[in-house]
N, C-alpha and C positions, 0 to 999 in steps of 0.2 A: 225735513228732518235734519237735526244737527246735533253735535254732543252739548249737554249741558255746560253754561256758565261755569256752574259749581262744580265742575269736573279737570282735576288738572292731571295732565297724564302724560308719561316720558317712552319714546317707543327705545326699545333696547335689539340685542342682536338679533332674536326669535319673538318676542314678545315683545307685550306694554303693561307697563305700572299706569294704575290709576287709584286717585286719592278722591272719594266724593267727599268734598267739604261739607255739605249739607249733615250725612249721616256720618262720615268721619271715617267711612268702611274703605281699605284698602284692597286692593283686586287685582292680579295680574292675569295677564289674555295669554294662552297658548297661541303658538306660531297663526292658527286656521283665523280663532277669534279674532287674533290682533289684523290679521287679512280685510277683516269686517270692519272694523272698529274704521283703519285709514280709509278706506271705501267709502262710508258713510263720514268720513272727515272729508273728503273730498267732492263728494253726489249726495244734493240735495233731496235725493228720493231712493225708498226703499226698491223700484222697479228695477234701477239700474243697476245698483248693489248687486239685486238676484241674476242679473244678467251677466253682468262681468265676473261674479263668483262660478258661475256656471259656467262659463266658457274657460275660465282657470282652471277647473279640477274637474267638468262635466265629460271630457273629452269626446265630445257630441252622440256620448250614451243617454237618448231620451231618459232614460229611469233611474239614471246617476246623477242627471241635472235636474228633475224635480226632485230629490229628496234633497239636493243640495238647498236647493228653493225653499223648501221645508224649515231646513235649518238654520239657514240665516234670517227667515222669518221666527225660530220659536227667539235665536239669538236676539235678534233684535226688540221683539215683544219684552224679553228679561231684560234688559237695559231700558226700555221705558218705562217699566214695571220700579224698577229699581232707582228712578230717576237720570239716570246717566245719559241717555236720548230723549232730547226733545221730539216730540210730531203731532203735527196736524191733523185733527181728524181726515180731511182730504188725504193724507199722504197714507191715512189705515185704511181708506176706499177699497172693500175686496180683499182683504189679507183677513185668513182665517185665525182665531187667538191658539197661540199654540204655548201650550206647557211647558215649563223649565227650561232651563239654560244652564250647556256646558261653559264653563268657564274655564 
C-alpha cells in the first residue's frame, strides 16, 4: 500500500492538506487521519498501520483497539475508494469493506 502518484500533500501542525491531481478535490486530515495518512506513508501494509494505531490510542483496552482497527480500515478503504491509496489485492487479504470515511 502507498499514497497515490497523483496525490500531493503537505503535513501542517495537526493536520495535512492534500491536493488529488487526478480529481482536483482538496482534503484536509484531522489530527487522528493525518496519524493514518504518515503511517501508511511510512508501512507498506495495512496490518501494521492497525497495529501501531492501536497500541497509540488502544491503551491495551481489547474493545478500544479493535474498533480502532475498524476505523483505520473503514479510513483506509475511503482513500482507495477515492484514489488517494494505492493497494494490492494481497494487501485487502481479509480486510472486511467498511463504509465511509471521517475525514
Amino acid at each position: 500500500m502507498h499514497i497515490s502518484e497523483s496525490v500531493v500533500w503537505q503535513e501542517t501542525n495537526d493536520s495535512i492538506s492534500i491536493y488529488h491531481t487526478e480529481s482536483g478535490k482538496f482534503r484536509t486530515l484531522n489530527e487522528t487521519a493525518a496519524k493514518i495518512w504518515l503511517l501508511v506513508d511510512g508501512n507498506p501494509d495495512r496490518e501494521s498501520v492497525r497495529t501501531q494505531l492501536g497500541l497509540l490510542y488502544g491503551s491495551g483496552n481489547v474493545a478500544l483497539t479493535g474498533r480502532i482497527r475498524i476505523e483505520v480500515d473503514r479510513f483506509i478503504n475511503g482513500m482507495v475508494e477515492a484514489g488517494l491509496f494505492i493497494e494490492d489485492d494481497a494487501d485487502r487479504a481479509g480486510v472486511p469493506l467498511a463504509e465511509g470515511v471521517a475525514v
